[in-house]
LOLO-716359 format. One line per 4 residues: number of its first residue (from 0); their letters; for each residue x, y, z of N, C-alpha, C, O. Coordinates in nm, 2 decimals, padded with zeros to 4 digits. Example, Ala and Ser with C-alpha at 12.3 -4.5 7.8 and 13.67 -1.06 7.14 Angstrom:
# residues 2
0) as) 01.32:-00.57:00.78:01.23:-00.45:00.78:01.32:-00.33:00.78:01.42:-00.33:00.85 ~ 01.28:-00.22:00.71:01.37:-00.11:00.71:01.29:00.00:00.79:01.34:00.11:00.80 .
# end
This chain:
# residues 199
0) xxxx) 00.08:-00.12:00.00:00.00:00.00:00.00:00.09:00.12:00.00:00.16:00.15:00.10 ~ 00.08:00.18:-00.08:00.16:00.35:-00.10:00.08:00.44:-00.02:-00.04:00.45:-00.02 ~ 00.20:00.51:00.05:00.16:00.64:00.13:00.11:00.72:00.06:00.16:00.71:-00.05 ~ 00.01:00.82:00.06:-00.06:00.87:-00.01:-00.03:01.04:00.12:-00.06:01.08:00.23 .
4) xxxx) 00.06:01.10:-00.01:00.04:01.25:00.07:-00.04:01.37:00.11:-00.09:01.41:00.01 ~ -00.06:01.42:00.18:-00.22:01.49:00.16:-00.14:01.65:00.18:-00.08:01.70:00.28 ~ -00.15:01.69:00.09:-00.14:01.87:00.10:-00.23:01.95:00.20:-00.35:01.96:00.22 ~ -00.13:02.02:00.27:-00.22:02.09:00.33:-00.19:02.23:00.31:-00.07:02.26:00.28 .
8) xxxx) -00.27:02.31:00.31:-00.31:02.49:00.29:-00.17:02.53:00.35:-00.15:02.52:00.47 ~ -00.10:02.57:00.29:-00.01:02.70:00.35:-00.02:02.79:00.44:-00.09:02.87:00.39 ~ 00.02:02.82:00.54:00.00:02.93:00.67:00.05:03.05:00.62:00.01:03.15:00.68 ~ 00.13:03.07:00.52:00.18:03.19:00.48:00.13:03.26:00.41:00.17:03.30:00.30 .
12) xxxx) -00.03:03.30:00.48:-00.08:03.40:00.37:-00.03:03.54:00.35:00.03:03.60:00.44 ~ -00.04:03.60:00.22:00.01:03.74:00.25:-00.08:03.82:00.35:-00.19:03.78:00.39 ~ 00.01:03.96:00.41:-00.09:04.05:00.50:-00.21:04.12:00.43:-00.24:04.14:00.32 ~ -00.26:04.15:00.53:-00.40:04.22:00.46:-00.29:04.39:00.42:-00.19:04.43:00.47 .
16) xxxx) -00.36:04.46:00.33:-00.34:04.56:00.26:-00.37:04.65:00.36:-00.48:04.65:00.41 ~ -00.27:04.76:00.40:-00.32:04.87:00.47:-00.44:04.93:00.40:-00.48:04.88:00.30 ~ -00.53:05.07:00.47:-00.69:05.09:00.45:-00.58:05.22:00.39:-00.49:05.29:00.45 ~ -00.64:05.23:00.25:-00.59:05.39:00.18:-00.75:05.50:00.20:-00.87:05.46:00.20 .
20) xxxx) -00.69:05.62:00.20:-00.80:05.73:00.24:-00.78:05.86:00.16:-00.68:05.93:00.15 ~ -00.92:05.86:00.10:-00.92:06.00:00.02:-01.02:06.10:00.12:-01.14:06.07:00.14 ~ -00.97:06.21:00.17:-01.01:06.27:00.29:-01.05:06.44:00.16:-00.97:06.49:00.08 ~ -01.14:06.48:00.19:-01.16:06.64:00.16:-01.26:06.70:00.25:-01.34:06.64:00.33 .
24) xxxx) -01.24:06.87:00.21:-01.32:06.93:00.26:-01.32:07.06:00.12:-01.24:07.11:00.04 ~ -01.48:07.06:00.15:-01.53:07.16:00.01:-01.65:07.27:00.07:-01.76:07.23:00.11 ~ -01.62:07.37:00.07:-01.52:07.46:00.03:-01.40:07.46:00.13:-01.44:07.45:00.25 ~ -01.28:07.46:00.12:-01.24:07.46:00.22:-01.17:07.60:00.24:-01.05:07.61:00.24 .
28) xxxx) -01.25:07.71:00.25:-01.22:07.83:00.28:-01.40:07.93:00.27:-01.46:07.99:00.18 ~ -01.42:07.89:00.44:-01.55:07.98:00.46:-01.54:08.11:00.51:-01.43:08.14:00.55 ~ -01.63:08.18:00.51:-01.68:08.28:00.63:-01.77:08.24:00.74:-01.88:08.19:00.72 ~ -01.71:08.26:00.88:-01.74:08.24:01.03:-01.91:08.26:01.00:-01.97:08.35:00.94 .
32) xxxx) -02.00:08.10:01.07:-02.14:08.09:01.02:-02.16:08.01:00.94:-02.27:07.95:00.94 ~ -02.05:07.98:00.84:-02.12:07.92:00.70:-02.06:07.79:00.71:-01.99:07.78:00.81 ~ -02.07:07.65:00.63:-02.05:07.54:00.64:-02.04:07.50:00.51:-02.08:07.53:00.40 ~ -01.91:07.37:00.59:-01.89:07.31:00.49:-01.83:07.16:00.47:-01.78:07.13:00.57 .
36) xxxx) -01.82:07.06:00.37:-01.85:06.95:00.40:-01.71:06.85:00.40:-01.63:06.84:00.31 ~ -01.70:06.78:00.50:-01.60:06.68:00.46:-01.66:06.52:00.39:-01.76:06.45:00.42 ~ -01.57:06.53:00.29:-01.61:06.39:00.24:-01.47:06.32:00.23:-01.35:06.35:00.19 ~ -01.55:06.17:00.29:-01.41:06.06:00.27:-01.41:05.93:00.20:-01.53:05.88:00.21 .
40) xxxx) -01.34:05.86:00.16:-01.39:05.69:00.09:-01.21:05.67:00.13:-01.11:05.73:00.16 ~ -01.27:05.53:00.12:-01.18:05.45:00.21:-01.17:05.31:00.16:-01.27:05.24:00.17 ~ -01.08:05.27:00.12:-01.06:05.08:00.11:-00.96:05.03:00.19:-00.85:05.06:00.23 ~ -01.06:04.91:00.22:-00.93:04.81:00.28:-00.99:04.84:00.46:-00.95:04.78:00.55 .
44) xxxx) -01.08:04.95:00.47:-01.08:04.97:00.61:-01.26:04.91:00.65:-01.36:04.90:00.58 ~ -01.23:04.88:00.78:-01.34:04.87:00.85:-01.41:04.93:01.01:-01.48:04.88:01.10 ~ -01.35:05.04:00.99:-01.40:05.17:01.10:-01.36:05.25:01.06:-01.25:05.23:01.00 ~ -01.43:05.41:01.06:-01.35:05.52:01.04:-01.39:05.62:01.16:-01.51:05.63:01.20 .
48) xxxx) -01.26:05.70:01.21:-01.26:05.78:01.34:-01.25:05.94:01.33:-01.15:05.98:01.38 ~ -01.32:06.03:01.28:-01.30:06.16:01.28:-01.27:06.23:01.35:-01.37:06.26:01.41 ~ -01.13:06.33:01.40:-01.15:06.37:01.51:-01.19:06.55:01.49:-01.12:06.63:01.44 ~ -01.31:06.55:01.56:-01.34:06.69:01.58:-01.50:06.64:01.52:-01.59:06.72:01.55 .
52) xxxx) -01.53:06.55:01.46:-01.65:06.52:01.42:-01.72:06.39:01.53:-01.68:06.28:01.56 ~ -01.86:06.46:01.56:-01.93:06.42:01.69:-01.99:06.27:01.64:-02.02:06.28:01.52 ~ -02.01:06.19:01.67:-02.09:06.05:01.63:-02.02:05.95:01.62:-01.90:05.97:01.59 ~ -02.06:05.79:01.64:-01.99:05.72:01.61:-02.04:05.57:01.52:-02.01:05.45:01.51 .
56) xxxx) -02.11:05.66:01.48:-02.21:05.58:01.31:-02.10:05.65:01.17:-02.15:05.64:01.05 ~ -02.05:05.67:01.18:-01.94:05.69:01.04:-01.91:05.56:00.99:-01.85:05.46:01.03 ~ -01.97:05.61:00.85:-01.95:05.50:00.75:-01.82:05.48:00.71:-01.77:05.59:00.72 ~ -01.73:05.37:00.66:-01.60:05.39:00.56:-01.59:05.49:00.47:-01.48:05.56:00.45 .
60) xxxx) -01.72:05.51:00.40:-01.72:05.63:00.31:-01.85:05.71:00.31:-01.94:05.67:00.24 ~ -01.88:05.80:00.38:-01.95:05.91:00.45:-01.90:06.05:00.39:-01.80:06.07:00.31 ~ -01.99:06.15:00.45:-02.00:06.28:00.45:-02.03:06.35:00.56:-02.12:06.32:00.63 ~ -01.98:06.43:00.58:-02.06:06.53:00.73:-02.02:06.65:00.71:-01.91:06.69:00.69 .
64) xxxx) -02.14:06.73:00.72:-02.16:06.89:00.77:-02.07:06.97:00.87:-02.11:06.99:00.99 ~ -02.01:06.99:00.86:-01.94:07.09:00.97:-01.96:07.25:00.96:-01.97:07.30:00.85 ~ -01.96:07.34:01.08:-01.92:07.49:01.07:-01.82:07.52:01.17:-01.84:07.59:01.27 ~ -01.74:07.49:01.14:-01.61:07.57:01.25:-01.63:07.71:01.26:-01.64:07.79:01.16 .
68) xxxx) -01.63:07.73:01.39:-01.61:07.87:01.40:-01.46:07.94:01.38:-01.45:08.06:01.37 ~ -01.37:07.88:01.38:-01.21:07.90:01.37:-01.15:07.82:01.26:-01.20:07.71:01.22 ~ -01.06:07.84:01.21:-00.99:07.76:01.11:-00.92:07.64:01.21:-00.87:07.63:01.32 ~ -00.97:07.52:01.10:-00.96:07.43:01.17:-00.85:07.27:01.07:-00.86:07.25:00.95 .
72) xxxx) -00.79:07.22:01.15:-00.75:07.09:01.05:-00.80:06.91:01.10:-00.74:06.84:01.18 ~ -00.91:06.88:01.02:-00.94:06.76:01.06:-00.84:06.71:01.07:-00.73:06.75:01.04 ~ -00.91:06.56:01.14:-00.76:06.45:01.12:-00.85:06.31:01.11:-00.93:06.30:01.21 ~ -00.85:06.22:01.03:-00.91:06.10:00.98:-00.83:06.02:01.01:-00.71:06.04:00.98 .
76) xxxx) -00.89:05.90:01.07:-00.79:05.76:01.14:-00.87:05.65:01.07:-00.96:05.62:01.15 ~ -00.88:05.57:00.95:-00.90:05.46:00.93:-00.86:05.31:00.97:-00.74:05.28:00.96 ~ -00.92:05.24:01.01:-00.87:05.10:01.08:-00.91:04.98:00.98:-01.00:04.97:00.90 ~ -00.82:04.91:00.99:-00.86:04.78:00.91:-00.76:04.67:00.93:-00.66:04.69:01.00 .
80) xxxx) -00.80:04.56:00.88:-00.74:04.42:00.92:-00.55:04.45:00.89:-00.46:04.36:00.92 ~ -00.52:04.54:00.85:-00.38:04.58:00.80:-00.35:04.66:00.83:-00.25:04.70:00.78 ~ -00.40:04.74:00.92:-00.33:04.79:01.00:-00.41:04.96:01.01:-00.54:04.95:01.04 ~ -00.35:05.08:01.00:-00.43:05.20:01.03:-00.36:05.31:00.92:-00.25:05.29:00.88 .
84) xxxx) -00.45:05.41:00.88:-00.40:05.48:00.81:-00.46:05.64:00.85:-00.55:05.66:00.93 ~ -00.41:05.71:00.79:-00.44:05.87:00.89:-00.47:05.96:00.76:-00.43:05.92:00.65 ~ -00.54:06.08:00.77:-00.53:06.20:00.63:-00.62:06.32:00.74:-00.68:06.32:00.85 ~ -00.58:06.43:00.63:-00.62:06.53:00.71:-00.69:06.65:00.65:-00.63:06.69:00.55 .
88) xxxx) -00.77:06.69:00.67:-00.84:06.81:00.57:-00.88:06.92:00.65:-00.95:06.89:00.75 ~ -00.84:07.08:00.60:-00.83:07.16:00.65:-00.93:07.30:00.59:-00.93:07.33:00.47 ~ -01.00:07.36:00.71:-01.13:07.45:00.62:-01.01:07.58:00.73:-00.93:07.55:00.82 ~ -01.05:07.65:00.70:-00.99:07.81:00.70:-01.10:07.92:00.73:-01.18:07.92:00.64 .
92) xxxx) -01.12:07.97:00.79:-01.23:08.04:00.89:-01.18:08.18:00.86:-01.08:08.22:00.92 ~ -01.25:08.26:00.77:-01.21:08.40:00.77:-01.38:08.51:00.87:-01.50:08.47:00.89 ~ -01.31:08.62:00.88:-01.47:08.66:00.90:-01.57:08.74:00.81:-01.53:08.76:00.69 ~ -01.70:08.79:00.85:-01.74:08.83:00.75:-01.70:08.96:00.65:-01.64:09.04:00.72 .
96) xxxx) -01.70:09.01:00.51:-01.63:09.14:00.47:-01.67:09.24:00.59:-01.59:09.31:00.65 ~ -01.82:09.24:00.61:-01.86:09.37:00.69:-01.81:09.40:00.78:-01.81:09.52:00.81 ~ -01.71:09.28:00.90:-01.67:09.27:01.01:-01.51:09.33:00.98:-01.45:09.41:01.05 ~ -01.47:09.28:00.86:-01.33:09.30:00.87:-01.32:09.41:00.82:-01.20:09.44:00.85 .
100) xxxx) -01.38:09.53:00.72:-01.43:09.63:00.74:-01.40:09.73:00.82:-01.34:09.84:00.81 ~ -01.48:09.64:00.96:-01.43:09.77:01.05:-01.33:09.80:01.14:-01.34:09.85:01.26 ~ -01.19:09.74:01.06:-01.06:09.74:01.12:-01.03:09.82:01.04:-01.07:09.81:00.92 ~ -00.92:09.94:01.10:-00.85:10.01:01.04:-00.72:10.03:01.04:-00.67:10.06:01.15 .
104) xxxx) -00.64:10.02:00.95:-00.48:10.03:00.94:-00.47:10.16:00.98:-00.56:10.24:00.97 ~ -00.33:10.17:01.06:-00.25:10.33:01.12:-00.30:10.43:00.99:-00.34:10.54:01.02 ~ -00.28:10.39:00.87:-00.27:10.51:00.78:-00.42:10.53:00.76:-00.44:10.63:00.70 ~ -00.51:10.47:00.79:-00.67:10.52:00.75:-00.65:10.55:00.87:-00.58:10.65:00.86 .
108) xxxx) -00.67:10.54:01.02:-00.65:10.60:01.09:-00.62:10.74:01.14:-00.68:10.82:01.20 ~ -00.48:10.76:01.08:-00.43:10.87:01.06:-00.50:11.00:00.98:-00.52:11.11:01.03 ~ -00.53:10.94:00.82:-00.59:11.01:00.76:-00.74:11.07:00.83:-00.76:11.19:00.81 ~ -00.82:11.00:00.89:-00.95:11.03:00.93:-00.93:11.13:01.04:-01.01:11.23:01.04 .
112) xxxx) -00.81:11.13:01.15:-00.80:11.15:01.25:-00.75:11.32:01.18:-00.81:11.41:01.24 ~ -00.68:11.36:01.07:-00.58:11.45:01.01:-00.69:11.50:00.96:-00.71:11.61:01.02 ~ -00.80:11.46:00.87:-00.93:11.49:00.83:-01.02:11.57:00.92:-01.10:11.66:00.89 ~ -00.98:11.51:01.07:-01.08:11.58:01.13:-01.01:11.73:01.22:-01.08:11.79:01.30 .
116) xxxx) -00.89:11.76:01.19:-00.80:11.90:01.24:-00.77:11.83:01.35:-00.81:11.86:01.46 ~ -00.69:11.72:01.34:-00.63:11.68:01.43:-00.47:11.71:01.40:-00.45:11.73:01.28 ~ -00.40:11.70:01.45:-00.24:11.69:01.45:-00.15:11.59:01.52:-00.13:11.60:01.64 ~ -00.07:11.49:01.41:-00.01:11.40:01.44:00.13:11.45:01.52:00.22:11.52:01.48 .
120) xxxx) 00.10:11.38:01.67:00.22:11.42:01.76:00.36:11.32:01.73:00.47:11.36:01.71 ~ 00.29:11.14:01.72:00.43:11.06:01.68:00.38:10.96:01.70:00.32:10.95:01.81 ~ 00.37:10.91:01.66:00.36:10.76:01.54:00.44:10.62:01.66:00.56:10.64:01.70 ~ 00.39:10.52:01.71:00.39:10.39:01.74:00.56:10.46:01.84:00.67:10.41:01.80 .
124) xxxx) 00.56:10.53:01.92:00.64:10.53:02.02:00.64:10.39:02.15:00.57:10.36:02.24 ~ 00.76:10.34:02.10:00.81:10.20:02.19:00.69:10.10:02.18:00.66:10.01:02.26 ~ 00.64:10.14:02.05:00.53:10.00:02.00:00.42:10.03:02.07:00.35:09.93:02.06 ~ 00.37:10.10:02.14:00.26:10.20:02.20:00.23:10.27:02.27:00.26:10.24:02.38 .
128) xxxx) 00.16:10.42:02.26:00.06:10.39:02.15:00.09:10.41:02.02:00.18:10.47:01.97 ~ 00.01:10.37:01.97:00.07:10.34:01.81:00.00:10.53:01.79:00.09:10.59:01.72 ~ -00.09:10.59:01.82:-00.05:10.72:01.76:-00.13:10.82:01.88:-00.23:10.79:01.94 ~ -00.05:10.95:01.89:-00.05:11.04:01.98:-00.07:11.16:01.90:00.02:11.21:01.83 .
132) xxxx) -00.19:11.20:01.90:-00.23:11.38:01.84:-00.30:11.48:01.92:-00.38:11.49:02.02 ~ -00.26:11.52:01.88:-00.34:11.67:01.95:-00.49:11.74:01.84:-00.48:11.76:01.72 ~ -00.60:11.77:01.92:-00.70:11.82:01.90:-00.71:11.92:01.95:-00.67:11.91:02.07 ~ -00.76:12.00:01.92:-00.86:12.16:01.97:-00.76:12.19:02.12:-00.81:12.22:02.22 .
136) xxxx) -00.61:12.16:02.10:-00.57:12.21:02.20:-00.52:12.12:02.32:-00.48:12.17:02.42 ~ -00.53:11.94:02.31:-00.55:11.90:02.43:-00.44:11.70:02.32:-00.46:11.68:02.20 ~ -00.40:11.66:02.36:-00.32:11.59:02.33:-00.41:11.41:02.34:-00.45:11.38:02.45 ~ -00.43:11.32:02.26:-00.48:11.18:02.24:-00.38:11.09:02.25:-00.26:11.13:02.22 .
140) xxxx) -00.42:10.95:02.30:-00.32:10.82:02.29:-00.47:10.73:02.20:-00.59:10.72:02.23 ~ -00.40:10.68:02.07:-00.50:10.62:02.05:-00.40:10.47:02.01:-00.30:10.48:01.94 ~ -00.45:10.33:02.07:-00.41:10.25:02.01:-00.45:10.20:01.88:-00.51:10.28:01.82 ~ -00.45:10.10:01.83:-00.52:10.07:01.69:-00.51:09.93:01.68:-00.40:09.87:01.67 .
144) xxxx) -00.60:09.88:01.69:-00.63:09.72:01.71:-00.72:09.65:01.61:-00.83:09.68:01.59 ~ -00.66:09.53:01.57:-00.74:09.48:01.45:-00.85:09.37:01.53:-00.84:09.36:01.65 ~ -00.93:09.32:01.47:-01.08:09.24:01.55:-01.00:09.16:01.60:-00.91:09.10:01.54 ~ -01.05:09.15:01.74:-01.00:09.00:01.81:-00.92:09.01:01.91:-00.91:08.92:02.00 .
148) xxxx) -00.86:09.13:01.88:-00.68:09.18:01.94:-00.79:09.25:02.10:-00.90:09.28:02.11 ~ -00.68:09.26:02.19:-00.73:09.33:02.30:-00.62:09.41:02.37:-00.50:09.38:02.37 ~ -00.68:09.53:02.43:-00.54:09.62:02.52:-00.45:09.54:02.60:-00.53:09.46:02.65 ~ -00.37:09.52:02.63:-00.32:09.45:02.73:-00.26:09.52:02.84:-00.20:09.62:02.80 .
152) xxxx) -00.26:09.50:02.97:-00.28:09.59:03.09:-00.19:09.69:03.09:-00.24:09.80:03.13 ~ -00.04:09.68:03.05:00.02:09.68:03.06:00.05:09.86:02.98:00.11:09.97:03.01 ~ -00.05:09.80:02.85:-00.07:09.92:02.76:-00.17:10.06:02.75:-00.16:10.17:02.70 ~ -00.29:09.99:02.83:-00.36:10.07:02.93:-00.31:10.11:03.05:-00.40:10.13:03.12 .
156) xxxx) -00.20:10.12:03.10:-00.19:10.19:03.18:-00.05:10.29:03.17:-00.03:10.38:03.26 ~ 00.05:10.26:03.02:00.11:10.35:02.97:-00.01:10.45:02.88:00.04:10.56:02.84 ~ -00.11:10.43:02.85:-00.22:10.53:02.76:-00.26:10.56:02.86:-00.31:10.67:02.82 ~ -00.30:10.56:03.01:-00.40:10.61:03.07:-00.31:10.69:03.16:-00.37:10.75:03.25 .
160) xxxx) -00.15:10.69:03.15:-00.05:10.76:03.23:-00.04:10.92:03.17:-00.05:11.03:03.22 ~ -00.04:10.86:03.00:-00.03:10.94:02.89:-00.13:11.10:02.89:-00.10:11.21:02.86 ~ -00.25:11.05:02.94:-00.36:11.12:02.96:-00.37:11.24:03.09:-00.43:11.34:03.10 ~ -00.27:11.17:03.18:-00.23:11.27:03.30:-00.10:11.34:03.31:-00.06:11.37:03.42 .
164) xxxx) -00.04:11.37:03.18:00.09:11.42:03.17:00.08:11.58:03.21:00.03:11.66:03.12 ~ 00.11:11.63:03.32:00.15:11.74:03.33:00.26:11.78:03.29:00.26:11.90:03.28 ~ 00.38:11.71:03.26:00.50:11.79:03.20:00.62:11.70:03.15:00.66:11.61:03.22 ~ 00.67:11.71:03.03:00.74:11.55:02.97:00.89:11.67:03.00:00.91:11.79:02.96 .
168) xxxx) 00.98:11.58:03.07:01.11:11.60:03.10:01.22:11.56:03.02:01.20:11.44:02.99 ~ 01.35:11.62:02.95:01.46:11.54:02.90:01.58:11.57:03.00:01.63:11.68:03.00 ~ 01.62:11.44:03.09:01.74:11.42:03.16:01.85:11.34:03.06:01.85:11.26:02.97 ~ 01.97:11.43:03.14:02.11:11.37:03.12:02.14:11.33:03.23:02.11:11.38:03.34 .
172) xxxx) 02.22:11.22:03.22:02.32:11.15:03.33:02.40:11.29:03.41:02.45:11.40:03.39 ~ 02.38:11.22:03.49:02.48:11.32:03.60:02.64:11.36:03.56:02.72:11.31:03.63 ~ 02.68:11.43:03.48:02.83:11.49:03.47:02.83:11.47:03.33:02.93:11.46:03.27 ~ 02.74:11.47:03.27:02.78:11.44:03.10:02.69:11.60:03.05:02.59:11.67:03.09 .
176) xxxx) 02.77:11.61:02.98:02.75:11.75:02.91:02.62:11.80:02.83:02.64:11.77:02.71 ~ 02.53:11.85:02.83:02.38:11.90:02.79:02.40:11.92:02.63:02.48:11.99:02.56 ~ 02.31:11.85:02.62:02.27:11.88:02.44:02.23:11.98:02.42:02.27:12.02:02.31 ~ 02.12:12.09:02.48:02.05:12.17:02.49:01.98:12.20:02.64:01.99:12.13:02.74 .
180) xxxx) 01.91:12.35:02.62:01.99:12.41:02.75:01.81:12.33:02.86:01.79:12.33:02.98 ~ 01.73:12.28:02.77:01.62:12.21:02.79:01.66:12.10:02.88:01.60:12.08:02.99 ~ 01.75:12.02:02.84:01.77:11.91:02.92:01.82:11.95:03.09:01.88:12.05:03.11 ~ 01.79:11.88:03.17:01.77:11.87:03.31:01.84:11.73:03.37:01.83:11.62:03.33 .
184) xxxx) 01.92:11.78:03.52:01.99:11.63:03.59:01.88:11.60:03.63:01.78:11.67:03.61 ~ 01.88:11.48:03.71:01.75:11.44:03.79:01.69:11.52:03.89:01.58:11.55:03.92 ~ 01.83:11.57:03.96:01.80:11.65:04.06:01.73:11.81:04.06:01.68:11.86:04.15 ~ 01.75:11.85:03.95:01.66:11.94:03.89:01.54:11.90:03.86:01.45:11.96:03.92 .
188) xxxx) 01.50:11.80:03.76:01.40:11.81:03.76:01.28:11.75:03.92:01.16:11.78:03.94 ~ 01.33:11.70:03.97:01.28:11.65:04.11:01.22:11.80:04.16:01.11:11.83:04.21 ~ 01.31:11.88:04.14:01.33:12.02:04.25:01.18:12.07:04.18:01.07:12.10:04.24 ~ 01.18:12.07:04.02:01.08:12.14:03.94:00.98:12.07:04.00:00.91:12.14:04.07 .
192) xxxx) 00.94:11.90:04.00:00.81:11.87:04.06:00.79:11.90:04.18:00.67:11.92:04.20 ~ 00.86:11.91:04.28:00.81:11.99:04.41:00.76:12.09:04.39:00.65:12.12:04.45 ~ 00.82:12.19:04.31:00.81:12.34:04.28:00.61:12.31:04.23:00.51:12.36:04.28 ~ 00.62:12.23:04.12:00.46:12.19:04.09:00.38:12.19:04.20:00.27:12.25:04.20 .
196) xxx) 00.41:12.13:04.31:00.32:12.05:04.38:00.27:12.16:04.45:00.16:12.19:04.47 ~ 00.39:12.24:04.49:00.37:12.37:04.61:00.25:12.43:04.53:00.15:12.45:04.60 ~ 00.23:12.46:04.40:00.10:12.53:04.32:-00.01:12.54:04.39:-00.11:12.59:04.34 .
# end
């Protein structure tokens, strides 16, 4: 009787195929309010993970509504018997024209402020305030801030020093020789603010 060999199936199957991903977003450049859509398809995968997107019924290849209020960059995590794959799609959050509008550069600034018989004292001294004029006799700190931006304490309280200037001083170091006959040692000018106060 002859042995009779019996083949058996090979263990060496190849690996499963990592999951490839085509990830977008359309439009991907809104105005704050408005929406817009990510769409994804996917092979080879059997879960997909959106991060920043709420639910967890996501099809392999789906769609979803979003409105970011800020510019934003998804990130897509596909899973499958091979392993995981990632992609990313990015929407851009501008605001509306009307809003951005009503920010004004130094030089519209300027102009409107010049427009109105004002007179430019000096321009973004030590980065602020960005401009100092004088009206009808009496001197302004105005900073100039684009939407979003805010005073910072620091700068409110050099603008609000600004507003109480009774008298701007130029000191020279003690023993060094006067540029002009305006400049004052410390100790002079000290003597002058006493002299004020006695008033």
């Amino acid at each position: 009787m002859k042995n009779s060999k019996v083949e058996r199936p090979s263990s060496n199957q190849p690996p499963s195929p990592r999951p490839a991903v085509s990830f977008t977003a359309n439009p991907d450049r809104i105005e704050r309010g408005q929406a817009a859509t990510l769409s994804w398809q996917t092979t080879n995968a059997t879960r997909v993970v959106v991060r920043g997107v709420q639910g967890c019924d996501l099809e392999v290849n789906d769609s979803r509504e979003v409105t970011p209020s800020d510019s934003v960059t998804y990130c897509l995590t596909a899973y499958g018997p091979g392993g995981k794959q990632q992609a990313t799609a990015s929407v851009a959050v501008t605001l509306p024209a009307a809003q951005e509008s009503g920010w004004l550069a130094h030089s519209s600034v300027r102009r409107q402020l010049e427009k109105a018989g004002a007179r430019l004292v000096t321009v973004g001294a030590w980065g602020y305030p960005d401009l100092l004029f004088e009206l009808d006799g009496r001197v302004f700190a105005v900073e100039v801030k684009g939407l979003g931006d805010r005073l910072r304490p620091h700068q409110r309280r050099v603008i609000e020093a600004l507003s109480r200037l009774e008298r701007i001083y130029v000191c020279r170091e003690k023993g060094k020789k006067r540029a002009e006959d305006s400049e004052l040692t410390v100790d002079e000018m000290l003597a002058d603010i006493a002299r004020l106060a006695r008033k």
